[in-house]
C-alpha positions in Angstrom: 5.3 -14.9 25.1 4.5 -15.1 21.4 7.5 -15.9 19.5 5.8 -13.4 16.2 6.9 -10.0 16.3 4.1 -7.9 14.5 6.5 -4.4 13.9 4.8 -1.1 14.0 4.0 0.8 11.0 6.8 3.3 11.7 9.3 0.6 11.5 7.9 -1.2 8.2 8.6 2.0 7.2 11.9 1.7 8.1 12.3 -1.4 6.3 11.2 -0.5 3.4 13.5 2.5 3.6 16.7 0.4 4.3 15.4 -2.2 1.0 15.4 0.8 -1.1 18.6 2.2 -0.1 20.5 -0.9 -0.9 19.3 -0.1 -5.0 21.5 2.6 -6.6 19.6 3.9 -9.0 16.0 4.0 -10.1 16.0 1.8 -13.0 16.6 -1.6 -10.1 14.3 0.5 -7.6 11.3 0.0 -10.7 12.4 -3.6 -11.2 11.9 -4.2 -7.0 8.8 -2.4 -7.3 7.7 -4.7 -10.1 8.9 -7.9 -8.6 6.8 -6.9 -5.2 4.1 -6.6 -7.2 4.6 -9.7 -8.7 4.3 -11.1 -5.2 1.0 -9.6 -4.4 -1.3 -12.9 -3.6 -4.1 -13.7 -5.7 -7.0 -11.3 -6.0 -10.7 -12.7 -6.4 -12.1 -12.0 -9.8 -15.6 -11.4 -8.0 -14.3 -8.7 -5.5 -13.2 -6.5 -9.1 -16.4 -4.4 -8.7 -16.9 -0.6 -9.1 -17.3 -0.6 -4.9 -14.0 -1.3 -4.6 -12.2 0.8 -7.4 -9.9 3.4 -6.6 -11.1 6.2 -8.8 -8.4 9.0 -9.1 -5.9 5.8 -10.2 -5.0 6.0 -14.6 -4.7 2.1 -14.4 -7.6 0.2 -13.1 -7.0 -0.3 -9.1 -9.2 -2.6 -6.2 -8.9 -2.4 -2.9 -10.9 -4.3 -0.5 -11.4 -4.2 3.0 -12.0 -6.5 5.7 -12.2 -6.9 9.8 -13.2 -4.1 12.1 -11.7 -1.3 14.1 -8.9 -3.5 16.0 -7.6 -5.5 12.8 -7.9 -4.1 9.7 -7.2 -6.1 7.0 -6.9 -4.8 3.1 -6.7 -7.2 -0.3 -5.4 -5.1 -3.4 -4.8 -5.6 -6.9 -3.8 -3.4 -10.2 -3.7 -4.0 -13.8 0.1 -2.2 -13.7 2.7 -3.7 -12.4 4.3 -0.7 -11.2 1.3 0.1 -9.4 0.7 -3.3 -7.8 4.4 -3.0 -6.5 3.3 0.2 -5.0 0.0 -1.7 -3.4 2.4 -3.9 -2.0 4.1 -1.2 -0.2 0.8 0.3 1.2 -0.2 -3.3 1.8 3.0 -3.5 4.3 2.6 -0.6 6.2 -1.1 -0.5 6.8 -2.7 -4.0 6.3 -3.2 -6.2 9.6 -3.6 -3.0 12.3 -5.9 -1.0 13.9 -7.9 1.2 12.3 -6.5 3.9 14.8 -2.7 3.2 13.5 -4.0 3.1 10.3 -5.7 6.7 10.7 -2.7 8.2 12.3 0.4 7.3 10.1 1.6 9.1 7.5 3.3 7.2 4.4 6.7 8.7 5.1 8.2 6.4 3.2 7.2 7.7 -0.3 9.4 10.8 0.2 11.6 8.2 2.3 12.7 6.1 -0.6 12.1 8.9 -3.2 9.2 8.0 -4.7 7.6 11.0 -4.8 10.3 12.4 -7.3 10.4 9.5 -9.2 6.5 8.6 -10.1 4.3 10.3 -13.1 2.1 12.7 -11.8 -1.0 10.2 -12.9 0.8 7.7 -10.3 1.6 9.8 -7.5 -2.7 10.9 -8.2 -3.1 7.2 -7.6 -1.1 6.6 -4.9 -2.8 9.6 -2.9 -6.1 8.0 -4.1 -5.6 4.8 -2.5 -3.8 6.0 0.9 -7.1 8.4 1.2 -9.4 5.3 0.2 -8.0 2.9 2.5 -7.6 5.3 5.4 -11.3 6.3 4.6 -12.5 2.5 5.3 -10.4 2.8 8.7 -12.1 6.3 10.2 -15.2 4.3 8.9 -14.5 1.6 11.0 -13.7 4.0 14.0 -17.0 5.9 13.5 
């Protein structure tokens, strides 16, 4: 038996919920946000092409895919750190599965955690943008 767990989407989710809850108010949920971003690893300068910009983002956004149907695997990077910090989310819940699981769960935890009162318009644009872009590589990779 392998000793690495690999949770489900649903209970990243979960995760992230229970992270966010432990912040009172929104000015130390932004700073977490920030500091996940900060985390994000290195993105090549070379994969920073127009193919892999989300368009629909106000700040400049890349998001590049790799593997195939049973592993997808997704590299992001923004020039906001808000926005990487949100990439980081995405990047939890749906890097590293299939592209089935990928296709079939819903970000719940944007309303979860209340993001989705507590982004700009522009961002929460962005955000959709890059959940429809990286769920567009996976029904790719299914087709």
């Amino acid at each position: 038996m392998n000793s690495i767990t690999i949770n489900s989407a649903a209970q990243v989710q979960q995760d992230i919920a229970e992270e966010f809850a432990f912040f009172g108010d929104w000015t130390d949920r932004y700073q977490y946000l920030i500091d996940l971003g900060k985390q994000l690893p290195p993105f090549p300068e070379a994969c920073k092409t127009e193919d892999y910009r989300v368009h629909g983002c106000q700040s400049m956004v890349w998001l590049v895919p790799s593997g195939n149907a049973a592993r997808m695997h997704f590299e992001a990077i923004s020039d906001s750190a808000i926005v990487s910090g949100l990439i980081a989310l995405v990047l939890r819940v749906y890097s590293d599965r299939s592209a089935q699981e990928i296709v079939a769960t819903e970000p719940q935890f944007i309303a979860t955690i209340g993001l989705a009162k507590h982004l700009s318009p522009t961002r929460s644009n962005g955000l959709a943008a890059m959940l429809a872009k990286l769920k567009g590589y996976a029904e790719q990779a299914l087709a």
